[in-house]
C-alpha positions in Angstrom: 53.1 182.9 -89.2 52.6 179.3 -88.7 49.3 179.2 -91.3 50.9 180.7 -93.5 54.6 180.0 -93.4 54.4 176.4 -93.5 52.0 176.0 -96.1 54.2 178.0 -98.2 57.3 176.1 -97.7 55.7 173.1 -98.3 53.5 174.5 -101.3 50.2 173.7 -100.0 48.5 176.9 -99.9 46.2 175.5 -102.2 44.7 174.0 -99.5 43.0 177.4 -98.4 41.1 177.4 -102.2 38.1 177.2 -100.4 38.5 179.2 -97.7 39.5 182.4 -100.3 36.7 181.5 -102.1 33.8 181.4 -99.5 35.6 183.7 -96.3 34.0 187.4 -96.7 37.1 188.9 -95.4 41.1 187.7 -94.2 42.6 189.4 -91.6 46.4 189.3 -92.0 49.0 190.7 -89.4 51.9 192.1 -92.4 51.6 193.2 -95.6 54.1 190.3 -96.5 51.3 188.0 -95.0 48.9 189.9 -97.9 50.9 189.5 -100.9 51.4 186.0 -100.0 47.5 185.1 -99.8 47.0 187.8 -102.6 49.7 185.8 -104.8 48.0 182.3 -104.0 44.7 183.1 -105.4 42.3 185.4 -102.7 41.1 188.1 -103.7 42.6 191.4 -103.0 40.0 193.1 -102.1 39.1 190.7 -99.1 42.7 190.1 -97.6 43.8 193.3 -95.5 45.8 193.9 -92.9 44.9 194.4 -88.8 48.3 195.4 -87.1 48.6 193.9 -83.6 49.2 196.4 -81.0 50.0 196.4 -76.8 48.6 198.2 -74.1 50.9 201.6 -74.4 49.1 203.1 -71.4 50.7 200.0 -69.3 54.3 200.0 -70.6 56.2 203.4 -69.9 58.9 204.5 -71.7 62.4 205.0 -69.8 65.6 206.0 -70.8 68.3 204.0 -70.3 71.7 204.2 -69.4 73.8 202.8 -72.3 77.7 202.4 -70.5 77.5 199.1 -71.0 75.5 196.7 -73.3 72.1 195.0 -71.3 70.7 193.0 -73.5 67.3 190.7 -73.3 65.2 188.6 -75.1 61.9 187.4 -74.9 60.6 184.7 -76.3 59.3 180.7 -76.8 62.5 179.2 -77.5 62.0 177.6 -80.7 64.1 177.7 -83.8 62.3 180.5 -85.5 63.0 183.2 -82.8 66.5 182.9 -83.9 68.4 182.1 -80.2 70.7 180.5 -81.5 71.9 182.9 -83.8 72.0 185.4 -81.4 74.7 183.5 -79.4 76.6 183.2 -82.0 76.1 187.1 -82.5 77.2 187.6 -78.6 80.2 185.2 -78.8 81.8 187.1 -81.8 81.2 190.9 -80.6 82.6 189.6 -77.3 85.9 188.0 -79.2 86.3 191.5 -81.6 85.4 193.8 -78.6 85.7 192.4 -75.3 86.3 196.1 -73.7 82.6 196.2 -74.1 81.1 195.4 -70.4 77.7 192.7 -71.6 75.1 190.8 -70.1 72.2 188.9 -71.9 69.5 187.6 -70.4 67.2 185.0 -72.1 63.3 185.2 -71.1 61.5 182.3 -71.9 61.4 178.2 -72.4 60.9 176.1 -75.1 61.9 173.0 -76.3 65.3 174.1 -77.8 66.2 175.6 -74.1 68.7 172.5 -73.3 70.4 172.9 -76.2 70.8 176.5 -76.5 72.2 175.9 -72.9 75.0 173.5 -74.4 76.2 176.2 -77.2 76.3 178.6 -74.2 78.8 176.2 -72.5 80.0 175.6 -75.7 81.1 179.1 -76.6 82.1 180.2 -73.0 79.6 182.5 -72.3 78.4 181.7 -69.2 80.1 184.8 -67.6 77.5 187.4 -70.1 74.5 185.0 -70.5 71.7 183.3 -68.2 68.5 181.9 -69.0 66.0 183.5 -66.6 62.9 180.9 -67.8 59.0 181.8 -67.8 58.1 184.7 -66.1 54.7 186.7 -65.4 54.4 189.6 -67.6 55.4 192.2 -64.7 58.3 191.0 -64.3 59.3 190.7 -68.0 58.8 194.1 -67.6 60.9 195.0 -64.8 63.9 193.2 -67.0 62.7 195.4 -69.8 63.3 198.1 -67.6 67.3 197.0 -66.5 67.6 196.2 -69.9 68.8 198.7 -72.8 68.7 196.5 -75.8 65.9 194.4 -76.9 67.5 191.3 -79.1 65.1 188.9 -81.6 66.8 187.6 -84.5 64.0 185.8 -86.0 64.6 183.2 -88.3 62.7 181.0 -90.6 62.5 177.6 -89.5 63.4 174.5 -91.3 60.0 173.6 -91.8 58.2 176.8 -93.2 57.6 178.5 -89.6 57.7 182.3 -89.4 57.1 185.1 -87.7 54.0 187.6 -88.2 54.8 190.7 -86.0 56.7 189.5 -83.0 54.4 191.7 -79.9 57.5 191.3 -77.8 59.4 193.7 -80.2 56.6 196.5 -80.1 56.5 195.7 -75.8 60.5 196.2 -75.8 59.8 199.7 -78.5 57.2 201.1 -75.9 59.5 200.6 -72.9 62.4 202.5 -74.3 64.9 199.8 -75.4 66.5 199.7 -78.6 65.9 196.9 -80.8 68.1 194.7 -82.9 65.9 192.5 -85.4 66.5 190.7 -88.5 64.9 191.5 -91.8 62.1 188.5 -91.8 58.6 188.2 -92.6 56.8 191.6 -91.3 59.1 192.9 -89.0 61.0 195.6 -91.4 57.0 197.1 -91.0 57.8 197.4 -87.2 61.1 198.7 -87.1 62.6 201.2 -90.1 66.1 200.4 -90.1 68.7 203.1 -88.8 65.8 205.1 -87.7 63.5 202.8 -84.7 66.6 200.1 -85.1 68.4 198.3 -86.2 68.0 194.9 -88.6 70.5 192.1 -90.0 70.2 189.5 -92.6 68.4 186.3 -91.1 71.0 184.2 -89.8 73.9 186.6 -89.8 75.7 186.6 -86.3 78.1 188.7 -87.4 75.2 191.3 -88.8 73.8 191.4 -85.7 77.0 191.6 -83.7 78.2 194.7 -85.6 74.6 196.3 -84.7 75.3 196.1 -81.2 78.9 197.2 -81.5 77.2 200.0 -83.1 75.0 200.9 -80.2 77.6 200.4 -78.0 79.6 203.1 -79.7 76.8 205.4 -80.4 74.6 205.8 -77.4 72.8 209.3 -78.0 72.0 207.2 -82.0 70.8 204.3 -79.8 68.8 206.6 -77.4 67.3 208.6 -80.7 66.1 205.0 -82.0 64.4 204.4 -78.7 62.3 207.3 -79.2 61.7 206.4 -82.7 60.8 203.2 -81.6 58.0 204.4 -79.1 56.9 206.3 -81.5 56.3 203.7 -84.2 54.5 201.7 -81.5 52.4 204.6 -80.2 51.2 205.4 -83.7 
């Protein structure tokens, strides 16, 4: 995302003349990626797309019990991933509905961690969200488990940066969760909206914050999206 994001922002992608000249073939994780490099001069016939995948035989799927709203994210936290936004999401859902039992949990560090830790104290959540920091990959995994939603709101940054296919979205799909996305770069190839989950507008807390009221209220839709999601990832 960051090759080709930033270049595009900054309108430099004529910088890769050569490489679509001389390269014999450009793997590309989207189609969005694709039309992109297609619409900046490679040829079509070179540029195609290799999805990313994850280890399905290692993740099992598990249904969740969906009382109460546990949600998780996992992720470098950097401005892209969309943290921020998130918190805003959380605060709002918690001030329209705050019958609704919640937790969040926030996997990962990054340079924006102190400051996403001020908005927390900021919009007095500390009661519904902690920052769990790095962890090894099993036990990301066992939060995956405890966790029934999967939240990413990716963004694009300020300067260009995007996302390609987040692999922590298809990890949370394989597990069972139900995801809550946004509709940037190529993760509306990942997750059909309504159907594997469900997507917002980039940068819309209260988008996202009405998805997870609506999972809230409709656990056996949430439940079907899970499956839907496994599925998606499986294929």
């Amino acid at each position: 995302g960051y090759d080709v994001g930033i270049p595009l922002a900054n309108n430099t992608l004529g910088s890769y003349e050569c490489l679509f000249k001389e390269a014999k073939l450009i793997l590309c994780v989207n189609e969005w990626f694709k039309k992109v490099l297609v619409d900046s001069g490679a040829s079509s016939y070179k540029v195609k797309v290799h999805r990313m995948g994850v280890d399905i035989e290692n993740i099992n799927f598990k249904e969740r019990d969906r009382k109460s709203l546990e949600i998780v994210s996992v992720c470098r936290l950097v401005e892209k991933k969309g943290i921020s936004v998130a918190l805003n999401a959380i605060s709002e859902l918690i001030t329209e509905r705050p019958s609704i039992p919640l937790k969040y949990k926030i996997i990962g560090d990054g340079p924006l961690r102190k400051e996403l830790e001020e908005q927390v104290l900021r919009l007095k959540l500390t009661e519904h969200v902690i920052f769990l920091g790095s962890m090894p990959h099993s036990m990301v995994q066992e939060c995956l488990d405890s966790s029934n939603t999967f939240l990413l709101p990716s963004v694009t940054a300020r300067n260009g940066d995007v996302e390609g296919v987040p692999v922590s979205l298809m990890e949370a799909m394989a597990s069972g969760a139900t995801v809550v996305s946004s509709f940037h770069s190529g993760i509306p190839e990942l997750i059909d909206n309504g159907v594997s989950g469900l997507l917002a507008k980039e940068n819309d807390s209260s988008g996202l914050a009405s998805a997870l009221s609506e999972l809230h209220d409709n656990p056996l839709a949430a439940s079907k999206m899970a499956l839907e999601g496994r599925s998606k990832v499986v294929a």
